[in-house]
N, CA, C and O atoms as a GROMACS GRO file, in nm:
protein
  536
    1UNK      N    1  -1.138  -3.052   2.612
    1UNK     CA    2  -1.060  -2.934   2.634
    1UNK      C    3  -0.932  -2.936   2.549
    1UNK      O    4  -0.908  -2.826   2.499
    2UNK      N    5  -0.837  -3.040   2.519
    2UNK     CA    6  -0.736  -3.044   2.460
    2UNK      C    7  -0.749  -3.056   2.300
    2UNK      O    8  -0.659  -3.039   2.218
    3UNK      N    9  -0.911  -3.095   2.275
    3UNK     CA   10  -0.938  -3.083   2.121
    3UNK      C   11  -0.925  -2.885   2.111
    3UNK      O   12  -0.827  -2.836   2.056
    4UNK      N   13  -1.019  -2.809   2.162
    4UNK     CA   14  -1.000  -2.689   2.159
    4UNK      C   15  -0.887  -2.602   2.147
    4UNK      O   16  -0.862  -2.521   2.057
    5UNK      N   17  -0.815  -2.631   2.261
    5UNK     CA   18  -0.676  -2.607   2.283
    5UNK      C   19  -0.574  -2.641   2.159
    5UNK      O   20  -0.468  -2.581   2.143
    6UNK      N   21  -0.613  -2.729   2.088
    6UNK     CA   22  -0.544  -2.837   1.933
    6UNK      C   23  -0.597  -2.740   1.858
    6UNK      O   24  -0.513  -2.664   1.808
    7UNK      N   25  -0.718  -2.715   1.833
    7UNK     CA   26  -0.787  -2.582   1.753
    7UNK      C   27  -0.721  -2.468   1.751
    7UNK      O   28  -0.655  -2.430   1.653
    8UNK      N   29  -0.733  -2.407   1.855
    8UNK     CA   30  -0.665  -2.262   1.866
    8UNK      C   31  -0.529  -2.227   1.823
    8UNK      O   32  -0.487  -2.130   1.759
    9UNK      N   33  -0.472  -2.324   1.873
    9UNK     CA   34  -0.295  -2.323   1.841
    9UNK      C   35  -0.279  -2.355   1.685
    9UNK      O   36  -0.178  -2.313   1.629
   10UNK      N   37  -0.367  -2.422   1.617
   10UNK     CA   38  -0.357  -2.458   1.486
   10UNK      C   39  -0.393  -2.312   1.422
   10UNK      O   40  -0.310  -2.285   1.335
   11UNK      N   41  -0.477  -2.225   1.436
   11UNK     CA   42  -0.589  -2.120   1.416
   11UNK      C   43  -0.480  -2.020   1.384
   11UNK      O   44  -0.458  -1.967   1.275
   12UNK      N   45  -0.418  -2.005   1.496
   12UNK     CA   46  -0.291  -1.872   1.537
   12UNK      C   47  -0.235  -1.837   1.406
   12UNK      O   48  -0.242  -1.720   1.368
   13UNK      N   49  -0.182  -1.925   1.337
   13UNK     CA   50  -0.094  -1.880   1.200
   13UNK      C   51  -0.199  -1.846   1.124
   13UNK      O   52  -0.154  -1.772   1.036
   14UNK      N   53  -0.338  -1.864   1.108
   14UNK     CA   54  -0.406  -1.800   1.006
   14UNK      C   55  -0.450  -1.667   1.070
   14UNK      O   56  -0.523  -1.598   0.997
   15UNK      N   57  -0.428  -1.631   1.157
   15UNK     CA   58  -0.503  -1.496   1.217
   15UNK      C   59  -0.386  -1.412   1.199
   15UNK      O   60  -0.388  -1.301   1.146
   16UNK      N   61  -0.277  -1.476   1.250
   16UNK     CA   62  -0.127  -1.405   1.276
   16UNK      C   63  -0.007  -1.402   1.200
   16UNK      O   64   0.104  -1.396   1.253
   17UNK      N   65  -0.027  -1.408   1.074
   17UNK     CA   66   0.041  -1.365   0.957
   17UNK      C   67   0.123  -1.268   0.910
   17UNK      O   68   0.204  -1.268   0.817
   18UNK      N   69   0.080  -1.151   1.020
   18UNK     CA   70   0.196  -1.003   1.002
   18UNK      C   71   0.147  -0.949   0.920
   18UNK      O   72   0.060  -0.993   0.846
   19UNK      N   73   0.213  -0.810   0.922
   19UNK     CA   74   0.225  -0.728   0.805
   19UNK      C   75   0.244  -0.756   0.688
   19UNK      O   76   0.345  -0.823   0.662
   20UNK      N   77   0.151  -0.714   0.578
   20UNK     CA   78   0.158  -0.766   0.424
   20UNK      C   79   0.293  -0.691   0.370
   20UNK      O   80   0.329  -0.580   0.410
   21UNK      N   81   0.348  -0.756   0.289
   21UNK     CA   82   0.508  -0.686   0.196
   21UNK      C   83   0.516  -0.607   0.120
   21UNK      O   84   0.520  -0.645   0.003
   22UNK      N   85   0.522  -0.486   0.142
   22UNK     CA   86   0.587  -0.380   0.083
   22UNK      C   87   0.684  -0.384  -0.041
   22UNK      O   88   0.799  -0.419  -0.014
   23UNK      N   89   0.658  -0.356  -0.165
   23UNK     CA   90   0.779  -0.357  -0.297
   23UNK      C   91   0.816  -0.182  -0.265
   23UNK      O   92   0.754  -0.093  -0.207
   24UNK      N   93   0.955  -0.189  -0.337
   24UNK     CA   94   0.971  -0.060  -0.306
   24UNK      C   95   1.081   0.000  -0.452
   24UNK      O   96   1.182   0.070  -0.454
   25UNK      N   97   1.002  -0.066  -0.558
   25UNK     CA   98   1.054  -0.012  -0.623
   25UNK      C   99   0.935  -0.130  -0.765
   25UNK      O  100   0.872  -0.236  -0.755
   26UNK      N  101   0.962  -0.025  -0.886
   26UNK     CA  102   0.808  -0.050  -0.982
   26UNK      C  103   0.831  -0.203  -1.031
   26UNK      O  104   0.757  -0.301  -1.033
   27UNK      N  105   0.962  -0.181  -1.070
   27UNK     CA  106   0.966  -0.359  -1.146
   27UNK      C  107   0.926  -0.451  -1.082
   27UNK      O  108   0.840  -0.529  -1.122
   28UNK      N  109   1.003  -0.460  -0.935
   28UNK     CA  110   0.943  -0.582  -0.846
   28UNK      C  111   0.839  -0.576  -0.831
   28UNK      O  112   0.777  -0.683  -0.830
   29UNK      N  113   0.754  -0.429  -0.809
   29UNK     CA  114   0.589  -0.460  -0.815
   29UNK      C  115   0.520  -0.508  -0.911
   29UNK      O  116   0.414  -0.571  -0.898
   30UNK      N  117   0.583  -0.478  -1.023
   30UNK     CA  118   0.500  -0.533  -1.142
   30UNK      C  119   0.506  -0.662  -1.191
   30UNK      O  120   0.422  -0.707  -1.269
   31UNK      N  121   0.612  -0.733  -1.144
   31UNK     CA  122   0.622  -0.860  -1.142
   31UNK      C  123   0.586  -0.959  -1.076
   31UNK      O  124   0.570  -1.077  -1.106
   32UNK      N  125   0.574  -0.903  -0.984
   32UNK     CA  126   0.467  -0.976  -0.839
   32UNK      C  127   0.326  -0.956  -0.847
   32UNK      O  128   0.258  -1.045  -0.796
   33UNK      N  129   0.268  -0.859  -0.898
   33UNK     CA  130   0.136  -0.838  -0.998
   33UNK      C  131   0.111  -0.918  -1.069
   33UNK      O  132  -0.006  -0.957  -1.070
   34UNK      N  133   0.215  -0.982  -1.167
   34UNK     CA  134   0.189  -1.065  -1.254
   34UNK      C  135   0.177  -1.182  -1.275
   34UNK      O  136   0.113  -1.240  -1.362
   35UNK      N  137   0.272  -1.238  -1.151
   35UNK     CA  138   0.256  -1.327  -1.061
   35UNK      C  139   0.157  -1.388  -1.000
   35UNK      O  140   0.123  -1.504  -1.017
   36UNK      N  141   0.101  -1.297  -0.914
   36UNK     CA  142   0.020  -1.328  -0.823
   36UNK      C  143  -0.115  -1.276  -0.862
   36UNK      O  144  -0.205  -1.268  -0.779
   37UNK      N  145  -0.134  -1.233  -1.020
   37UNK     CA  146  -0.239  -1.181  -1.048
   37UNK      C  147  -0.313  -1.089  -0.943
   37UNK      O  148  -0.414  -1.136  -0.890
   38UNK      N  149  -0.280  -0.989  -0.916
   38UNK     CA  150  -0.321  -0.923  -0.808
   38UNK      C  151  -0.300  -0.750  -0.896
   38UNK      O  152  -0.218  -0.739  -0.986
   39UNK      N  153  -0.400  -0.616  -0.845
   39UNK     CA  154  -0.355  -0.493  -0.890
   39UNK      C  155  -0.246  -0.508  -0.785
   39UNK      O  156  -0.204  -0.601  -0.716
   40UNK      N  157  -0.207  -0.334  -0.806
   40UNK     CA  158  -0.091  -0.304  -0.743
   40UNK      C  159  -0.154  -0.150  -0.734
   40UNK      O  160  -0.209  -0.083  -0.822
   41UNK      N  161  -0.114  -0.110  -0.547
   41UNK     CA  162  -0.177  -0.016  -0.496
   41UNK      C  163  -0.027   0.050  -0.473
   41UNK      O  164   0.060  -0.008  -0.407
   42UNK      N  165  -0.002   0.209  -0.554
   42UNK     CA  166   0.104   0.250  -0.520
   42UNK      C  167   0.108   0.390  -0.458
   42UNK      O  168   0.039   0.480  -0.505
   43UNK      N  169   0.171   0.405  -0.375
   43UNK     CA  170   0.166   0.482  -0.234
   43UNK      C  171   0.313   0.604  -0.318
   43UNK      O  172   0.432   0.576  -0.320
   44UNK      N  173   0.253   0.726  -0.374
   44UNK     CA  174   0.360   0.839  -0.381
   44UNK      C  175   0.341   0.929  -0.278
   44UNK      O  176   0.236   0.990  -0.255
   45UNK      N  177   0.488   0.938  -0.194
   45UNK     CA  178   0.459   0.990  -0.062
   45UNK      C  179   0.586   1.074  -0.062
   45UNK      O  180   0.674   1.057  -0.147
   46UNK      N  181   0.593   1.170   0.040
   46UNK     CA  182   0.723   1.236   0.118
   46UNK      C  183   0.755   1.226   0.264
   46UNK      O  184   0.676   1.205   0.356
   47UNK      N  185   0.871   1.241   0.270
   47UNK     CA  186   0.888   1.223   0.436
   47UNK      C  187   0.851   1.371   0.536
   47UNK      O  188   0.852   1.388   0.658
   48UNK      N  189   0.821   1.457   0.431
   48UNK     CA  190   0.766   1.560   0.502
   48UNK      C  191   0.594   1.600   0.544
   48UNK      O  192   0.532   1.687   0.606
   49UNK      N  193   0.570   1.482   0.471
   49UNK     CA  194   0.416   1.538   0.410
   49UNK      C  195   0.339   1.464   0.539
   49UNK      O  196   0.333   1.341   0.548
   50UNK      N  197   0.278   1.558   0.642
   50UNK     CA  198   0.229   1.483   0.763
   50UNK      C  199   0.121   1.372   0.717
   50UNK      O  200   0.118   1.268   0.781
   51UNK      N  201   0.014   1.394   0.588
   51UNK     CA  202  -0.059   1.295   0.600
   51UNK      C  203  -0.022   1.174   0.540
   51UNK      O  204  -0.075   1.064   0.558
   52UNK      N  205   0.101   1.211   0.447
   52UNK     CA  206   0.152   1.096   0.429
   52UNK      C  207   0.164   1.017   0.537
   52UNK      O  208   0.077   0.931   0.555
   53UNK      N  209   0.268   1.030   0.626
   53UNK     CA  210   0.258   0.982   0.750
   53UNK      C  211   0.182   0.954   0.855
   53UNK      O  212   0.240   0.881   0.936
   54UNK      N  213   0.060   0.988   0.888
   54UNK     CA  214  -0.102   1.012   0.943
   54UNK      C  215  -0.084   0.853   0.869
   54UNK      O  216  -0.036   0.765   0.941
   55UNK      N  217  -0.120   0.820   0.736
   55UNK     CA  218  -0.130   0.717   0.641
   55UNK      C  219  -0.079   0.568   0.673
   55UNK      O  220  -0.145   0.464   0.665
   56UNK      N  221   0.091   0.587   0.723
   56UNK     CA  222   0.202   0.529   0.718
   56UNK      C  223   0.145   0.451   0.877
   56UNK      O  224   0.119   0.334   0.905
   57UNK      N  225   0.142   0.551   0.940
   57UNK     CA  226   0.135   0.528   1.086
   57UNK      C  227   0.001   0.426   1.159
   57UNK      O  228  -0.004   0.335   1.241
   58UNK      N  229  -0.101   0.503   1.073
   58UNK     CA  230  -0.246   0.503   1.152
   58UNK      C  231  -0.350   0.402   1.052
   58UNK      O  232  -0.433   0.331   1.108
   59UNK      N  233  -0.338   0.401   0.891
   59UNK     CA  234  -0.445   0.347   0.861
   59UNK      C  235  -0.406   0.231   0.806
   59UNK      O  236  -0.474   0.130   0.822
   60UNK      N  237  -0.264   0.233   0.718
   60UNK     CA  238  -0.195   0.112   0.650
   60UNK      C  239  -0.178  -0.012   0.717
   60UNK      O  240  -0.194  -0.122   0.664
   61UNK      N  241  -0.139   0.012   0.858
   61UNK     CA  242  -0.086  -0.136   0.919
   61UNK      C  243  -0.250  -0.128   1.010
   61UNK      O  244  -0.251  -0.208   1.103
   62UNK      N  245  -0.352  -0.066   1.000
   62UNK     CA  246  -0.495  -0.102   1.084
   62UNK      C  247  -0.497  -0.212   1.005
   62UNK      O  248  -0.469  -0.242   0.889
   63UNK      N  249  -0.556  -0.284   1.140
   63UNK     CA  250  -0.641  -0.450   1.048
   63UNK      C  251  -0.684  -0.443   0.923
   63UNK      O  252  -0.648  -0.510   0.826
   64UNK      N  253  -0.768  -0.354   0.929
   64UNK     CA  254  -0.868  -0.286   0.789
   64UNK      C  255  -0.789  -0.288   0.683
   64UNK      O  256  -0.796  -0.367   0.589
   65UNK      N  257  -0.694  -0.180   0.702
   65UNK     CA  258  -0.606  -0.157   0.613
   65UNK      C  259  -0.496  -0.302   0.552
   65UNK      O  260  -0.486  -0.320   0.430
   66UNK      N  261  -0.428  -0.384   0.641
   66UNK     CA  262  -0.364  -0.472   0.650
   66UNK      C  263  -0.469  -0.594   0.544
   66UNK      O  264  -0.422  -0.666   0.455
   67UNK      N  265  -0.590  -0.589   0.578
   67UNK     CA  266  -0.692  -0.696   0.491
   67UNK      C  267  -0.726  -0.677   0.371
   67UNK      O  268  -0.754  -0.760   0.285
   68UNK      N  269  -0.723  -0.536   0.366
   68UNK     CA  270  -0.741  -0.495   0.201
   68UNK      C  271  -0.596  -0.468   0.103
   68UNK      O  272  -0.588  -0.481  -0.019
   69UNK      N  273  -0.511  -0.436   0.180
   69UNK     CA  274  -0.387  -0.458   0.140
   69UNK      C  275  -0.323  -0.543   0.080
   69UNK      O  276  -0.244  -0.524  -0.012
   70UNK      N  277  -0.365  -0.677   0.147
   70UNK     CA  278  -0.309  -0.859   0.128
   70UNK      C  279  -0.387  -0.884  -0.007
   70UNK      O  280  -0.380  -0.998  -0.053
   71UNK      N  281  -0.440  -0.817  -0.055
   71UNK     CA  282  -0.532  -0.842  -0.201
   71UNK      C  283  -0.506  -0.760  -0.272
   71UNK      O  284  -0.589  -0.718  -0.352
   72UNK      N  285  -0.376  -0.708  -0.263
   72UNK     CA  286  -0.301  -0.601  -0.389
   72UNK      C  287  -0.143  -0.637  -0.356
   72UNK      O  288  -0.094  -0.706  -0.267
   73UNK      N  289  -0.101  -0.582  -0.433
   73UNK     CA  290   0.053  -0.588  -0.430
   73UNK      C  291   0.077  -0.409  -0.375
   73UNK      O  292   0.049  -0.312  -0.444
   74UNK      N  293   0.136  -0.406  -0.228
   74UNK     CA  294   0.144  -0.317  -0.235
   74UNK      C  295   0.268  -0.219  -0.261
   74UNK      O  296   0.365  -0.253  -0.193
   75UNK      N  297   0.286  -0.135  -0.321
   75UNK     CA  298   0.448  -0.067  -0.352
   75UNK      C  299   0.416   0.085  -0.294
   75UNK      O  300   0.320   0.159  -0.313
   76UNK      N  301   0.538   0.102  -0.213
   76UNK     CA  302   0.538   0.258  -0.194
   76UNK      C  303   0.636   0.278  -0.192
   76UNK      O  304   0.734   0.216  -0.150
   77UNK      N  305   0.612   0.439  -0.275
   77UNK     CA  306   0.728   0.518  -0.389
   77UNK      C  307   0.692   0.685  -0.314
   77UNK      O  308   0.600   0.766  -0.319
   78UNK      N  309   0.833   0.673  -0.244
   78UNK     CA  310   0.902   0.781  -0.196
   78UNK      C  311   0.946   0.910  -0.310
   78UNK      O  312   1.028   0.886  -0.398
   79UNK      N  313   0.909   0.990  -0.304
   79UNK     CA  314   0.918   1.104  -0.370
   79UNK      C  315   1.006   1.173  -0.337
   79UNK      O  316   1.074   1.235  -0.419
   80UNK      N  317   1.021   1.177  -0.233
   80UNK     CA  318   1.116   1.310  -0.162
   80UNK      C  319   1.159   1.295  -0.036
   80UNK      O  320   1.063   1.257   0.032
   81UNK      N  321   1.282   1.310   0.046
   81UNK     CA  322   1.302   1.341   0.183
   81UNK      C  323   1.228   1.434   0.273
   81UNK      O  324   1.134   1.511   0.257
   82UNK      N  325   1.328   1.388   0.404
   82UNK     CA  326   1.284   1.555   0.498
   82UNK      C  327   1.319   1.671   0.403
   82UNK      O  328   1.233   1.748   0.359
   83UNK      N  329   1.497   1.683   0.363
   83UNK     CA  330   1.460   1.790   0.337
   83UNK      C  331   1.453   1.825   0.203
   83UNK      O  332   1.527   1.909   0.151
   84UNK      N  333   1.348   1.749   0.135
   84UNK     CA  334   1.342   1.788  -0.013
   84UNK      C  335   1.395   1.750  -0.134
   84UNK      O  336   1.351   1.776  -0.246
   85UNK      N  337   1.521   1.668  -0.095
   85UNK     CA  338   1.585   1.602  -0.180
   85UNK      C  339   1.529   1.519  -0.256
   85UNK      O  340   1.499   1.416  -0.196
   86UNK      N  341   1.495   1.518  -0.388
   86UNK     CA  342   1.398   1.411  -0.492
   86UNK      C  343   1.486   1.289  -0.470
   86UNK      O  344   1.609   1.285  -0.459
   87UNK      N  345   1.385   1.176  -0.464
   87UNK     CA  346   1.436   1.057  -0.454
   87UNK      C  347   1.408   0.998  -0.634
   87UNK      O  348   1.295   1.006  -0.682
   88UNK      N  349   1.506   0.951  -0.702
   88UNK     CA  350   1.475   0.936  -0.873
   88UNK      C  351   1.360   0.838  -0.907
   88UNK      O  352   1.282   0.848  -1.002
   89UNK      N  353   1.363   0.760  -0.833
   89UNK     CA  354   1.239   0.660  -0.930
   89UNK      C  355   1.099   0.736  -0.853
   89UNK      O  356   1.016   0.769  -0.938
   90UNK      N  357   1.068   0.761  -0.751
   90UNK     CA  358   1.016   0.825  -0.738
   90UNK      C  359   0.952   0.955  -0.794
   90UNK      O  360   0.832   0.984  -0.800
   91UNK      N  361   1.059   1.024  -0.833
   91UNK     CA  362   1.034   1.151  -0.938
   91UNK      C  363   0.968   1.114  -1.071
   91UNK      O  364   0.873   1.169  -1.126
   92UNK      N  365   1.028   1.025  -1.103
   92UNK     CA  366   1.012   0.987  -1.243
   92UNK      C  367   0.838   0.917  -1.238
   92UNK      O  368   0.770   0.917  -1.340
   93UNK      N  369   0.788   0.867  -1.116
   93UNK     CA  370   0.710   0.813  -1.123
   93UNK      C  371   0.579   0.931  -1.102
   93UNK      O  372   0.468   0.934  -1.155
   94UNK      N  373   0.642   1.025  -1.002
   94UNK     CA  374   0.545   1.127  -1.004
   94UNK      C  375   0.518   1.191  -1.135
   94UNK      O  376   0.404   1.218  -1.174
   95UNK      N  377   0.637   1.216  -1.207
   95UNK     CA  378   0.588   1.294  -1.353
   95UNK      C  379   0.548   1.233  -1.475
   95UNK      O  380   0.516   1.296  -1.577
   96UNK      N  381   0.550   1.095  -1.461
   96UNK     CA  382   0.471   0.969  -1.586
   96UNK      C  383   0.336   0.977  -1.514
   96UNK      O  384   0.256   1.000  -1.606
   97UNK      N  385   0.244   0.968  -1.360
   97UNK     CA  386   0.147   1.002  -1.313
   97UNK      C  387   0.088   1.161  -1.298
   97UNK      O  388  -0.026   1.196  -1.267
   98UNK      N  389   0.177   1.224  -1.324
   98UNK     CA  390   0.117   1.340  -1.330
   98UNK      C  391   0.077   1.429  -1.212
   98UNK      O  392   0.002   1.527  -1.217
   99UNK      N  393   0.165   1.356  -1.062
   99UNK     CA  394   0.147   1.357  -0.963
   99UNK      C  395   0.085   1.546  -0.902
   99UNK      O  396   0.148   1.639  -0.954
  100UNK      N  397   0.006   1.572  -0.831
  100UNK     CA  398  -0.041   1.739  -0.792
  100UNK      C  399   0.004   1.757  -0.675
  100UNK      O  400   0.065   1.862  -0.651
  101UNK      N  401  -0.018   1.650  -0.566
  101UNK     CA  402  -0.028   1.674  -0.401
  101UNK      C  403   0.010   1.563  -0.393
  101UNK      O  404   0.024   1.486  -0.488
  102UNK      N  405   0.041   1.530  -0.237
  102UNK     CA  406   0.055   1.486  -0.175
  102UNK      C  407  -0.014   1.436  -0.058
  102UNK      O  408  -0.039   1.527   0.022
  103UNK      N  409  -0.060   1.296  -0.012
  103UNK     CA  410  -0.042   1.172  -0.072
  103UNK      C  411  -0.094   1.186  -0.156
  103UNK      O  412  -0.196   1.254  -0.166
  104UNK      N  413  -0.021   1.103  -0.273
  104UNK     CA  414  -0.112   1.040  -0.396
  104UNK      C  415  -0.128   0.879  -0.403
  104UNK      O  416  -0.037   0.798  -0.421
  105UNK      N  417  -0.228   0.860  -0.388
  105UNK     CA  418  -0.289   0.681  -0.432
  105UNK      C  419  -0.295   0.646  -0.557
  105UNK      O  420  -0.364   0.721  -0.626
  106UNK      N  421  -0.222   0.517  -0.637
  106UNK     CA  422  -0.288   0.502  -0.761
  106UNK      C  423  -0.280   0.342  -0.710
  106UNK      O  424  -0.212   0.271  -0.636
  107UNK      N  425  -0.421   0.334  -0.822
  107UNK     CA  426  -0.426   0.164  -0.824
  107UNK      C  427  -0.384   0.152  -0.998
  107UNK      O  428  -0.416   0.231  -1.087
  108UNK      N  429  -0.306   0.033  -1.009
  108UNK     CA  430  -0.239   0.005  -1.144
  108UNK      C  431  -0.285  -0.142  -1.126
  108UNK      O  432  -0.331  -0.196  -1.026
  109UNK      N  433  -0.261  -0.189  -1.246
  109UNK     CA  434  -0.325  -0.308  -1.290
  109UNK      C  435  -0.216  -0.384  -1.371
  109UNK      O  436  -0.216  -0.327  -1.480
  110UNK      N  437  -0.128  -0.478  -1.375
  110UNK     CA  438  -0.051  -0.576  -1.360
  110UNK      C  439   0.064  -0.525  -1.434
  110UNK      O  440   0.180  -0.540  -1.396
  111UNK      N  441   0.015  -0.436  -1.590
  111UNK     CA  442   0.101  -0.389  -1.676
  111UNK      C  443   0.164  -0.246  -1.660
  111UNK      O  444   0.251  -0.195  -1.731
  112UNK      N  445   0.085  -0.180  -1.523
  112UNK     CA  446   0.123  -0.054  -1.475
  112UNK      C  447   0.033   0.072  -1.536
  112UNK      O  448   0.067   0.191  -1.540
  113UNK      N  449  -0.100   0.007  -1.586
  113UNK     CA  450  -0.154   0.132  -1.609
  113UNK      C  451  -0.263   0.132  -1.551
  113UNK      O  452  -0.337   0.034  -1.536
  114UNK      N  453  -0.288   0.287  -1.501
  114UNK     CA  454  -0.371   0.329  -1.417
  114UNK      C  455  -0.532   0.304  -1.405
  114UNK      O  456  -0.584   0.340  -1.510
  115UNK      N  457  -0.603   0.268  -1.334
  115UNK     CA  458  -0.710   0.182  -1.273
  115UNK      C  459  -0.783   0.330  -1.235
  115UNK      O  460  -0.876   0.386  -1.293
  116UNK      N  461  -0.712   0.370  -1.124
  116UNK     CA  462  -0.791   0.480  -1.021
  116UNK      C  463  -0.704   0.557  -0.921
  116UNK      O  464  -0.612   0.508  -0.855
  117UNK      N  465  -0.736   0.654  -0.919
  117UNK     CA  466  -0.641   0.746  -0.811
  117UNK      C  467  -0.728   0.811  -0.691
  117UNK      O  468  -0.849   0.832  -0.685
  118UNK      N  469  -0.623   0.834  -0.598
  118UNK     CA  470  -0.676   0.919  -0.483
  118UNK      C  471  -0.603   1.008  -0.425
  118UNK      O  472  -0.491   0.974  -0.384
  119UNK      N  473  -0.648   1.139  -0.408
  119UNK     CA  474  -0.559   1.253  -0.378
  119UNK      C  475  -0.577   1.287  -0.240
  119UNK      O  476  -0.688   1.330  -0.209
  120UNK      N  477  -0.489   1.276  -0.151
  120UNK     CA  478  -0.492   1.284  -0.008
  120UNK      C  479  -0.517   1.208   0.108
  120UNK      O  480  -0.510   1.092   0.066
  121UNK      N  481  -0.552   1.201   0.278
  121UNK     CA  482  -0.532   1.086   0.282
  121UNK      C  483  -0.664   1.032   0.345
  121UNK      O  484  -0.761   1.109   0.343
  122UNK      N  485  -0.672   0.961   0.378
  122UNK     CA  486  -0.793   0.880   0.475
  122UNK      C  487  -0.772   0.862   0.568
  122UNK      O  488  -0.659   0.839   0.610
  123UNK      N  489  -0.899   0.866   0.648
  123UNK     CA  490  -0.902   0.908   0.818
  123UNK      C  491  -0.920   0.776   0.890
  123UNK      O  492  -0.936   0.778   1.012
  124UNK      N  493  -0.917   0.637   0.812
  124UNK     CA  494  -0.940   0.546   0.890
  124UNK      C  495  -0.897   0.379   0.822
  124UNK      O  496  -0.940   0.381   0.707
  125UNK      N  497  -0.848   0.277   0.844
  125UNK     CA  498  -0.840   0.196   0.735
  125UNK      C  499  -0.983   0.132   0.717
  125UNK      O  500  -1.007   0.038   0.641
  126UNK      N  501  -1.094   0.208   0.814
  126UNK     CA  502  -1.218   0.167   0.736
  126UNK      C  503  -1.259   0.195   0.576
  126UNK      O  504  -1.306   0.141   0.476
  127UNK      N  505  -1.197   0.344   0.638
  127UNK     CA  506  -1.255   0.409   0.442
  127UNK      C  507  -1.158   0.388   0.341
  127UNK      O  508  -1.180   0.395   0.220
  128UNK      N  509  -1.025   0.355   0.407
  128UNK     CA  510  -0.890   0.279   0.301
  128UNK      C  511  -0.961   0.167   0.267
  128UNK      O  512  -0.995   0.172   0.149
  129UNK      N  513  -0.999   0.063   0.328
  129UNK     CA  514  -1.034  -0.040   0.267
  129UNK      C  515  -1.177  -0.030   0.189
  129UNK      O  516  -1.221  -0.122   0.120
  130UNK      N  517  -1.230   0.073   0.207
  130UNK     CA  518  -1.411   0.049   0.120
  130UNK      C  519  -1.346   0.112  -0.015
  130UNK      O  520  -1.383   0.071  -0.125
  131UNK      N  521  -1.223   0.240   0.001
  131UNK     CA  522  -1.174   0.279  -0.134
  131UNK      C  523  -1.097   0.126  -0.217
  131UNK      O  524  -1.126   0.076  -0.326
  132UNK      N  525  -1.023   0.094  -0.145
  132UNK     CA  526  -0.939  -0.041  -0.248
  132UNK      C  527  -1.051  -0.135  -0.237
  132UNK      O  528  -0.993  -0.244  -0.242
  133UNK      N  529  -1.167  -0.158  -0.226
  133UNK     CA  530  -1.272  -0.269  -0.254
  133UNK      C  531  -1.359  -0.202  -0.384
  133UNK      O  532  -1.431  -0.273  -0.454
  134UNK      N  533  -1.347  -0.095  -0.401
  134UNK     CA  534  -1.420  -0.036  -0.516
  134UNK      C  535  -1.388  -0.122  -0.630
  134UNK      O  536  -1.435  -0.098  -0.741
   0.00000   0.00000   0.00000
């Protein structure tokens, strides 16, 4: 019983690791990309945009989401406030991407150029994660 008990408690830190780290701005992502040889999944969002938030709330921190996450560098780039106010690196990042709607997904690849995009959001971090396993 106390071998088990020795098991489990050892186990805990690999199950219970937390939330993967957020960059929140391009350089540090791209350097931690380069680093860690990993893409980089970047999140252009608003604070108004409900599915942004649907996103933020419901599929990003799901397990699902959280597992496919830990195998990218993830950065999310704020576009805009509540009320509209452009946030600058953000802007700048929407108009070098070419940004249409809102959410926008891009996957970038260590040097910052574009892999794959996704326009809008996902209903589950099941289908978040089968999209970032592509």
């Amino acid at each position: 019983m106390k071998t088990l008990a020795a098991l489990l408690l050892t186990a805990v830190p690999l199950v219970a690791q937390g939330p993967v780290k957020w960059e929140h701005d391009m350089q540090s992502a791209l350097k931690r990309a380069k680093a860690e040889k990993k893409l980089i999944f970047m999140d252009l969002w608003t604070e108004w945009c409900p599915p942004c938030q649907y996103l933020q709330k419901n599929v990003f921190p799901s397990a699902e989401g959280q597992a496919a996450l830990a195998r990218m560098v993830p950065y999310s780039a704020l576009v805009q406030k509540k009320d509209g106010t452009p946030v600058p690196e953000g802007t700048r990042l929407a108009q070098e991407f070419h940004l249409e709607a809102f959410p926008t997904m891009v996957i970038l690849d260590a040097n910052g150029k574009e892999v794959r995009r996704q326009v809008g959001a996902f209903r589950s971090g099941a289908e978040f994660a089968a999209w970032l396993a592509k």
